[in-house]
C-alpha positions in Angstrom: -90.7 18.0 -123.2 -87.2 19.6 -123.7 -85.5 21.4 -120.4 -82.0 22.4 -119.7 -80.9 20.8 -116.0 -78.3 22.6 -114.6 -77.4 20.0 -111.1 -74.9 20.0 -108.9 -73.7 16.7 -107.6 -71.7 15.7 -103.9 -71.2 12.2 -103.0 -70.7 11.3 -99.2 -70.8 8.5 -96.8 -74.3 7.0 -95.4 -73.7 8.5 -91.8 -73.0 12.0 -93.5 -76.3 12.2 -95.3 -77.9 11.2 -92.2 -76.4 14.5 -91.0 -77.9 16.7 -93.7 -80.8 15.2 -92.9 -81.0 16.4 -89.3 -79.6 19.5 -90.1 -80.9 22.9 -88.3 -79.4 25.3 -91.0 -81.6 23.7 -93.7 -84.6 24.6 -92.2 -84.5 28.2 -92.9 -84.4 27.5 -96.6 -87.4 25.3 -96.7 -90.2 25.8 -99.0 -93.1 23.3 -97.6 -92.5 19.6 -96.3 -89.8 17.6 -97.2 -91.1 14.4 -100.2 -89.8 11.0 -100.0 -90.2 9.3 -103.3 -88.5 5.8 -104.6 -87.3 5.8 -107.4 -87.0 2.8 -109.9 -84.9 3.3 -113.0 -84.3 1.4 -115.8 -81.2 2.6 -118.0 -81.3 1.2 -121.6 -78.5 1.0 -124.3 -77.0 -1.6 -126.5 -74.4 -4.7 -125.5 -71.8 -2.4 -126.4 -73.3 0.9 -124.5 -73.0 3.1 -127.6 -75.2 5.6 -126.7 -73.4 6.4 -122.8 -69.9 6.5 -124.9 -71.5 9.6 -127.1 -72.7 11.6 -123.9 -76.7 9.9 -124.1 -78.5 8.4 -121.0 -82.3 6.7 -122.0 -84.0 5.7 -118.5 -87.3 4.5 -117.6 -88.2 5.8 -113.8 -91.4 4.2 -112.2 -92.4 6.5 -108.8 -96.0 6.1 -107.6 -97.4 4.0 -110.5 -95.9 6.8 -113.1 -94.0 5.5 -115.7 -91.0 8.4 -117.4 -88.9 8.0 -120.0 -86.1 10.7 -119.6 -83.3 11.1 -122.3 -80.6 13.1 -120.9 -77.8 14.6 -123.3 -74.7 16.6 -123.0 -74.9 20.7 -123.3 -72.0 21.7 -125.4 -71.8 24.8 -123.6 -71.8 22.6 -120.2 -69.5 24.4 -118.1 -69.0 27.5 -119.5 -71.6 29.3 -117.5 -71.5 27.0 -114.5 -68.4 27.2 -113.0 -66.8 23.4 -114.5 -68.2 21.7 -111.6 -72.1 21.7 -111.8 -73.5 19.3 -114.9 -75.3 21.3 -117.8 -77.6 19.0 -119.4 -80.6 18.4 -121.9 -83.3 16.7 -120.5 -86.2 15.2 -122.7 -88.9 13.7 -120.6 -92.0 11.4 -121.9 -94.7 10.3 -120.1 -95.1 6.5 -121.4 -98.4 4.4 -120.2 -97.7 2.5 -116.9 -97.0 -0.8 -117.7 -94.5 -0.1 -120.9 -91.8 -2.8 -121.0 -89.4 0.1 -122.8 -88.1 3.2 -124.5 -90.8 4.9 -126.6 -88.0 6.6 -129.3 -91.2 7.9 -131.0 -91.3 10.7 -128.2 -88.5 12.2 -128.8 -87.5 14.7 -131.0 -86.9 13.7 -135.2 -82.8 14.6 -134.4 -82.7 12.2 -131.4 -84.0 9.6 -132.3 -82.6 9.4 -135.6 -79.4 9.6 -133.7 -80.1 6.7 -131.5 -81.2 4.3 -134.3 -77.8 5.3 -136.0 -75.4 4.4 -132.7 -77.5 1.4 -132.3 -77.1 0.4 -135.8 -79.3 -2.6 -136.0 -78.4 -3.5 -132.1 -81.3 -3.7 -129.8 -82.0 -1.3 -126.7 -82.0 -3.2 -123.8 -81.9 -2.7 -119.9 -78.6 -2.7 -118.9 -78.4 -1.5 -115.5 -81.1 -0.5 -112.5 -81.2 2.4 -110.1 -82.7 1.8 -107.0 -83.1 5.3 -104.9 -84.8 5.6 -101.8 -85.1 10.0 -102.5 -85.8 12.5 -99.8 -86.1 15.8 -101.5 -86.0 19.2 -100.1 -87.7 22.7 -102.0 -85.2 25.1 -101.2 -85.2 29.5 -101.0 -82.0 30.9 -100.5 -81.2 34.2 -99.7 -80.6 35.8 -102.8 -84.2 34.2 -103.9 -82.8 31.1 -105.9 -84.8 28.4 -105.9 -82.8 24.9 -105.5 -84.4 20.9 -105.3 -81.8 19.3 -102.9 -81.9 15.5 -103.0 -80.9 13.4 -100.9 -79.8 9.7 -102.1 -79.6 6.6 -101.1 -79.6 3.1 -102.9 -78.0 0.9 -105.3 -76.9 0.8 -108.9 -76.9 -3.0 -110.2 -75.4 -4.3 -113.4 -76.5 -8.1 -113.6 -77.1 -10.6 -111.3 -73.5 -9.7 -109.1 -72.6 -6.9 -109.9 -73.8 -3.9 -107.5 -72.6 -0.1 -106.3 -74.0 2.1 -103.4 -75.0 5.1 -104.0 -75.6 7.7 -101.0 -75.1 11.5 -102.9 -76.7 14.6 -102.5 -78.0 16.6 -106.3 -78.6 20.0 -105.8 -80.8 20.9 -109.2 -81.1 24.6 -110.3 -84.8 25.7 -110.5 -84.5 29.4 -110.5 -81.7 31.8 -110.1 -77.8 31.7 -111.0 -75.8 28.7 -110.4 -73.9 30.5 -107.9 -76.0 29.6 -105.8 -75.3 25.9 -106.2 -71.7 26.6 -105.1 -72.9 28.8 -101.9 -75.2 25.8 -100.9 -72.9 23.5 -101.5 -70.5 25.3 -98.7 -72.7 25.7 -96.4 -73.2 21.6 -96.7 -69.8 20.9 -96.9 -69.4 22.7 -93.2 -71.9 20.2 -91.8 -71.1 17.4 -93.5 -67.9 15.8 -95.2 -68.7 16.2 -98.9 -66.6 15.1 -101.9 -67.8 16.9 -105.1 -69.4 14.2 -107.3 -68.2 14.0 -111.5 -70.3 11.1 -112.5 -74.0 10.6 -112.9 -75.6 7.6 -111.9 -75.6 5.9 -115.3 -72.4 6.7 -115.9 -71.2 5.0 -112.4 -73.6 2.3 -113.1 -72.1 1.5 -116.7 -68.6 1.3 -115.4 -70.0 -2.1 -113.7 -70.4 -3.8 -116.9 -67.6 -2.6 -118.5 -64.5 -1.4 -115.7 -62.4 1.4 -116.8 -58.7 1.3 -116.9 -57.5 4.7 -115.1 -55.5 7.2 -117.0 -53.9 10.3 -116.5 -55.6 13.0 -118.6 -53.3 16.0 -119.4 -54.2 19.3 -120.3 -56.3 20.1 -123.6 -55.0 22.5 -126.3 -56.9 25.7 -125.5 -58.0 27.5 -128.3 -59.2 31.3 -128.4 -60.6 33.6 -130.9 -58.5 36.4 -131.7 -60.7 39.3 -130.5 -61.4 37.9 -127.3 -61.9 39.3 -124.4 -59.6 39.8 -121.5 -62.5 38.4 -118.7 -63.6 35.7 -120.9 -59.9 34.9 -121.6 -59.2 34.5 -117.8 -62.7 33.1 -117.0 -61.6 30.5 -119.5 -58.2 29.3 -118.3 -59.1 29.2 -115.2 -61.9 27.0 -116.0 -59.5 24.7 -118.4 -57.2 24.1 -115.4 -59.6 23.2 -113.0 -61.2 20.3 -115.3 -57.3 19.5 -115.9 -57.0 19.2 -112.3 -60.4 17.6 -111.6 -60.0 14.9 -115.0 -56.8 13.5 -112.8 -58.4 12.8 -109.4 -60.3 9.4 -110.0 -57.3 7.8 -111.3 -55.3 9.5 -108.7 -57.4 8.2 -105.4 -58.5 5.4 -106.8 -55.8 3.4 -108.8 -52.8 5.6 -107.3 -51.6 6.5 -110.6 -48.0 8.4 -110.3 -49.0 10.2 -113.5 -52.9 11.1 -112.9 -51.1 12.7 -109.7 -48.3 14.2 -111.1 -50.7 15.9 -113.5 -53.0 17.3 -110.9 -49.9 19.1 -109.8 -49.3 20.3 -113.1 -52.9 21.5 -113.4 -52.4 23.7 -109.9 -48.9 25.2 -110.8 -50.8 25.9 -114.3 -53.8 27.5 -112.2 -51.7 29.7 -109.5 -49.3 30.2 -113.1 -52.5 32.2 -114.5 -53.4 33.6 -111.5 -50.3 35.6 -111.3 -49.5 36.2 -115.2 -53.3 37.7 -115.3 -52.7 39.5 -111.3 -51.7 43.1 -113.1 -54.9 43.2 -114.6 -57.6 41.4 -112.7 -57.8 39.2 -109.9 -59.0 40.5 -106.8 -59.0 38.9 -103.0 -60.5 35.3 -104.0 -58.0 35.5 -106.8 -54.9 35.3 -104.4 -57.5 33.0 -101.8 -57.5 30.2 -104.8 -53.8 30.7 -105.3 -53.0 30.2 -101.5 -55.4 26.8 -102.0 -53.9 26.1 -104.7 -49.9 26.1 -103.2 -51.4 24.2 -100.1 -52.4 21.7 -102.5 -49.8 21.4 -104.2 -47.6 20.7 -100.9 -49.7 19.0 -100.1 -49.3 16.2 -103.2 -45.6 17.4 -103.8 -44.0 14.7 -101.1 -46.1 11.7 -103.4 -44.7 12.9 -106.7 -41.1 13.2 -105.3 -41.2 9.8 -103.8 -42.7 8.3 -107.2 -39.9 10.4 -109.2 -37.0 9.3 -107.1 -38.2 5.7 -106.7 -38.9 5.2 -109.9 -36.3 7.6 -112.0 -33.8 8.1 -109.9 -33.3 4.6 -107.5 -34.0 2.3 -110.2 -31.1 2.7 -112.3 -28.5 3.0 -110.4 -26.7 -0.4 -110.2 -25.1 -3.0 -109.2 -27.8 -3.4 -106.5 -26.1 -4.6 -102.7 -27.2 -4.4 -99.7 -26.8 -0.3 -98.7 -28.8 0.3 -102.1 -31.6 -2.6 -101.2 -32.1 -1.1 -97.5 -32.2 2.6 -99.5 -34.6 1.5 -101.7 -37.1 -0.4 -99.0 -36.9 2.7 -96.8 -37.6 4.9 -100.3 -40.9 2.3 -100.5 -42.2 2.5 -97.5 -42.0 6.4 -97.5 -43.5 6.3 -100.7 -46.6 4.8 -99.1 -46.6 7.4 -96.3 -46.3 10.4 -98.8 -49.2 8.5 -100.9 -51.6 8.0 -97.8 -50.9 12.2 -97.3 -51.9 13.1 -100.3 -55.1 11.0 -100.3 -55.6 12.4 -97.1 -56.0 16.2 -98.7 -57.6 15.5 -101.5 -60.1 13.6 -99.5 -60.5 16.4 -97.3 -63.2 19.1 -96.6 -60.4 21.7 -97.2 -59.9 20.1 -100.6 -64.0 20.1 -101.5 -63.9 23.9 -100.1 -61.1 24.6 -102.4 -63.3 23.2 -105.4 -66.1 24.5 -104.6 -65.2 28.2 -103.9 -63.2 27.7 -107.3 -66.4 26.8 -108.7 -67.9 29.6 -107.5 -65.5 32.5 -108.5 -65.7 30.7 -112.2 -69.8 30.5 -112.4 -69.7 34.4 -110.5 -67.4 36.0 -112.0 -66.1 37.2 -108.9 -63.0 39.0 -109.8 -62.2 42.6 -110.6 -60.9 43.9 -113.6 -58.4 46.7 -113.3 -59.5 49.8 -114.7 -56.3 50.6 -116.6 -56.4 46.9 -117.9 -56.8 46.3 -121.8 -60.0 45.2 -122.9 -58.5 42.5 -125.4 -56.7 39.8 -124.1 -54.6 39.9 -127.2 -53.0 43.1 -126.0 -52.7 42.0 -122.0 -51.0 38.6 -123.9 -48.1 40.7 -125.3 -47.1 42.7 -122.4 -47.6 39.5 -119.8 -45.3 36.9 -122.5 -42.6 40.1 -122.4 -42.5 40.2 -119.2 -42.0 36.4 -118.6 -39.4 36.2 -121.2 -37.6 38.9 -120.1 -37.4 37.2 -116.7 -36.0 34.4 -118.3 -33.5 36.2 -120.2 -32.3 38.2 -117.3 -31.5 34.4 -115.4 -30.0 33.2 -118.6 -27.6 36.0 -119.5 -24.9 34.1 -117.4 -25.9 30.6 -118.0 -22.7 29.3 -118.7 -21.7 30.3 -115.2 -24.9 29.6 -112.9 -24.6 27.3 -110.2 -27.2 24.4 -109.5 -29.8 26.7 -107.3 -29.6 29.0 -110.6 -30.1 26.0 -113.2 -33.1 24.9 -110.7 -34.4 28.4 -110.4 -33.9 29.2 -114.6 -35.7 25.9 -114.7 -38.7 26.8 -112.5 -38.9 30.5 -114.5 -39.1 28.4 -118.1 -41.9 26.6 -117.0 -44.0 29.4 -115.7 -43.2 31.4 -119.4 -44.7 28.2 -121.2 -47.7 28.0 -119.2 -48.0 31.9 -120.5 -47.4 30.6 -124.2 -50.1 27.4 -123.4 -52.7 30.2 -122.2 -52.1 32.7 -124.8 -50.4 31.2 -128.0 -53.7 30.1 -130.0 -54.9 34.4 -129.9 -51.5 34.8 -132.2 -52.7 31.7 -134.9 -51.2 28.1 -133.9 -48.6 28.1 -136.6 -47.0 30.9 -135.7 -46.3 30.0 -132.4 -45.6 26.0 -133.3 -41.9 27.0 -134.2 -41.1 28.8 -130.5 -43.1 26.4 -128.2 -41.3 23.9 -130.0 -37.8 25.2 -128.5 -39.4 25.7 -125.6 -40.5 22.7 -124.8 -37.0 20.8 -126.2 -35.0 22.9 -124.0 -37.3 22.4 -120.8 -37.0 18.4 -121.6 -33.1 18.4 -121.0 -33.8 20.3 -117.6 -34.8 17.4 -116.5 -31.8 16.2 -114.5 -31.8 19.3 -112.8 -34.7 18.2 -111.3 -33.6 14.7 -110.4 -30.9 16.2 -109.0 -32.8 18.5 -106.7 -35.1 15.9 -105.6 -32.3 13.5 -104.8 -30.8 15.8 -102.4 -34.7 16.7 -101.1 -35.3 12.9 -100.0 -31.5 11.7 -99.3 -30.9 14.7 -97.2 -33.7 14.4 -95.2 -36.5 11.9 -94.5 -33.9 8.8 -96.0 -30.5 10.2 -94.3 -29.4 7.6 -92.5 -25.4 6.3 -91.3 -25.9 2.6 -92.6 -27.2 4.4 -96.3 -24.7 6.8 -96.9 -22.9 5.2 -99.3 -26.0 4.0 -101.1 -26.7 8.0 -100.8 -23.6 9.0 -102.4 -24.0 6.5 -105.3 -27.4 8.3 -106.0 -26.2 11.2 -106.1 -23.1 10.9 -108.2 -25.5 9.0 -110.8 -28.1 11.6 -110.9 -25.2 14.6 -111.1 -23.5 13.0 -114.3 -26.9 13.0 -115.7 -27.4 16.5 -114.7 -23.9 17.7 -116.4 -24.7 15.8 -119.6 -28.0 17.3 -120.0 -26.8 20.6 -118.9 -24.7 20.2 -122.2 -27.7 20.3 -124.5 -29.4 22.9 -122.4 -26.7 25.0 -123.6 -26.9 24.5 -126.8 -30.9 24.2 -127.3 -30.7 27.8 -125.1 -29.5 29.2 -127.9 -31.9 28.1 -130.3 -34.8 29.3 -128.0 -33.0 32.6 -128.1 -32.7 32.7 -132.1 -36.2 31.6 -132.4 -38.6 34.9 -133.1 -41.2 36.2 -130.8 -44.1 35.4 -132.8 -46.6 37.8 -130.2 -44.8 40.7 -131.4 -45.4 40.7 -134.7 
């Protein structure tokens, strides 16, 4: 049997389940008496988990004396209609006889399990790793008349004889209705509880104990749109691409304190509350600017972090000869560093930060926005006016730019990088080659700014939380290092500025 599953998942600690559990405001959405089941799972795959790496998940599950076979495989339109959060995904269940020792591929369909026996090449299918779920599951009836299968988790995930993982999560599985009403649950949870919104399914958790991941920062995908698009499906879909940019970074972020997973979670919310206001003239509405507000609170939020690891790590460490003032400088920097870190783990571990998500998840899988009624119904015509209007605030900033002061460098800086988010969003509705030449400018000239930046962040940090008498002239060595760099990329700013201004606005052809 072939279904589409369309689950969203929240992960939270033993004593917070227990909590949903007891809860009063589930009641009043309870269809019938509450089923405990436990669940036994077998995952299968070969030594070398081929068929996990290509989006495939074979399980036996024995509940009650049943035996299931379940292949689950990704949708490739997962997302698109569910706000980025919730999982879409095709399930193909089997009922196999009771005592079977494993996979039946003979009940699946011709396509999949030709596709199997080609990613196992030869390899046998073995059981790799066992889910052991004590289940407690809920038929919910919201108000809207959706019908949701809340389960509640709790167990372990084991990968040979050492190797183990606790699992206490909550899936919330679509039965009837929109997915919107996954998101609405899900906030209503998250006020009695202390969620965190989950991204990986069991087996995919479970894997990552037989063979550990090395962390990565993930940055932003090349988006690419059809020329005739739509103005809503455009925005729907940028929105959408910077929240799984800022969601891809969080793993390596909280769990291997990255400096580069975060620093591109910061980049993904200055690209979301960038498109927020390039799109504003047209459509947005009162969630619109809510998100935008999250987004900047964020963004504080992780800004302290990502100046500590810039100045510690670009600016501190090459200044030299190293003595005592710059050693003392440089312990202090460290152990504010830590403190800055701890803060932002704090907020992204927080409710505020799962609300944030969650609502964003919402307005996606909604469409909860208005569209202005005056607004264009392309997004190739909306693209024009919005990149004319960024680049003419550039140009205004950089008529005098042989004359502008450091707060104007900073602020001509800041305006470049908000017009090539504009050019990220909308450059591929124009045809990629014709817009290869400018970006390309762009993106040299925004490279050189890059000592304006130390420089502001030096004077951020040694002006504040490190100012101290016995590091001043520690302090003054920073910032004489990080100004000559400024001034000798300020040289090539100039000239790559005139380049960029040269270079032909390929939307307006």
């Amino acid at each position: 049997m072939s279904d589409r599953e369309i689950e969203l998942k929240l992960v939270c600690e033993p004593a917070e389940l227990e909590r949903l559990r007891r809860a009063p405001a589930l009641s009043r959405m309870k269809s019938g008496r509450a089923s405990g089941k436990h669940l036994h799972s077998v995952y299968f795959d070969t030594d070398d988990l081929a068929l996990g790496d290509h989006g495939l998940a074979l399980r036996l599950r024995r509940s009650g004396g049943a035996c299931t076979q379940t292949l689950k495989t990704e949708n490739g339109h997962s997302g698109e209609q569910t706000g980025a959060l919730a999982r879409d995904t095709g399930e193909y269940e089997a009922r196999l006889p009771r005592g079977a020792a494993g996979p039946d591929l003979n009940k699946l369909p011709a396509g999949l399990k030709s596709r199997i026996q080609k990613l196992a090449d030869g390899r046998p299918i073995a059981p790799r790793l066992v889910s052991d779920i004590r289940r407690t599951v809920h038929n919910l009836t919201t108000p809207q008349g959706d019908v949701i299968e809340l389960a509640l988790d709790k167990g372990a995930l084991r990968a040979g004889k050492a190797k183990e993982l606790p699992v206490s999560e909550i899936e919330l599985e679509l039965k009837e209705g929109s997915p919107e009403s996954l998101y609405r649950l899900a906030l209503d949870l998250n006020d009695i509880a202390a969620l965190r919104v989950g991204f990986e399914s069991k087996s995919e958790r479970g894997f990552a104990l037989l063979r550990p991941r090395t962390p990565a920062a993930v940055k932003a995908e090349t988006l690419t749109l059809a020329p005739d698009a739509t103005l809503e499906d455009v925005y729907a879909t940028v929105l959408r691409h910077c929240l799984v940019h800022l969601t891809s970074n969080e793993t390596a972020t909280v769990e291997a304190r990255l400096p580069e997973a975060l620093h591109q979670m910061r980049v993904a919310l200055r690209r979301a509350r960038s498109a927020l206001a390039v799109f504003r003239p047209a459509i947005g509405g009162g969630m619109a600017d809510r998100l935008a507000e999250e987004a900047k609170w964020l963004a504080n939020e992780l800004g302290p972090a990502r100046d500590f690891d810039v100045f510690v790590g670009e600016i501190l460490a090459p200044v030299t000869p190293r003595d005592a003032g710059l050693s003392r400088l440089a312990a202090r920097a460290a152990a504010a560093r830590e403190e800055a870190w701890d803060r932002a783990l704090a907020a992204i571990g927080s409710r505020r930060y799962t609300r944030f998500l969650l609502e964003y998840g919402l307005f996606l899988a909604g469409r909860g926005w208005r569209v202005k009624r005056k607004a264009p119904r392309l997004a190739r015509a909306f693209a024009v006016e919005a990149l004319d209007r960024r680049l003419a605030s550039v140009v205004k900033l950089g008529r005098e730019i042989e004359t502008l002061d450091l707060e104007s460098r900073h602020e001509l800086r800041k305006r470049l990088k908000k017009f090539r988010y504009a050019l990220h969003f909308f450059s591929s509705l124009f045809g990629s080659d014709a817009a290869k030449p400018y970006v390309k400018h762009l993106s040299q000239l925004q490279d050189v700014f890059g000592g304006l930046n130390d420089v502001a962040t030096a004077h951020l940090i040694l002006d504040g939380p490190l100012a101290a008498p016995d590091s001043a002239a520690a302090a003054a060595r920073v910032f004489a290092w990080s100004e000559k760099r400024a001034a000798k990329d300020w040289k090539g700013a100039l000239r790559l500025w005139r380049r960029f201004r040269e270079a032909d606005a390929f939307w307006r052809d």
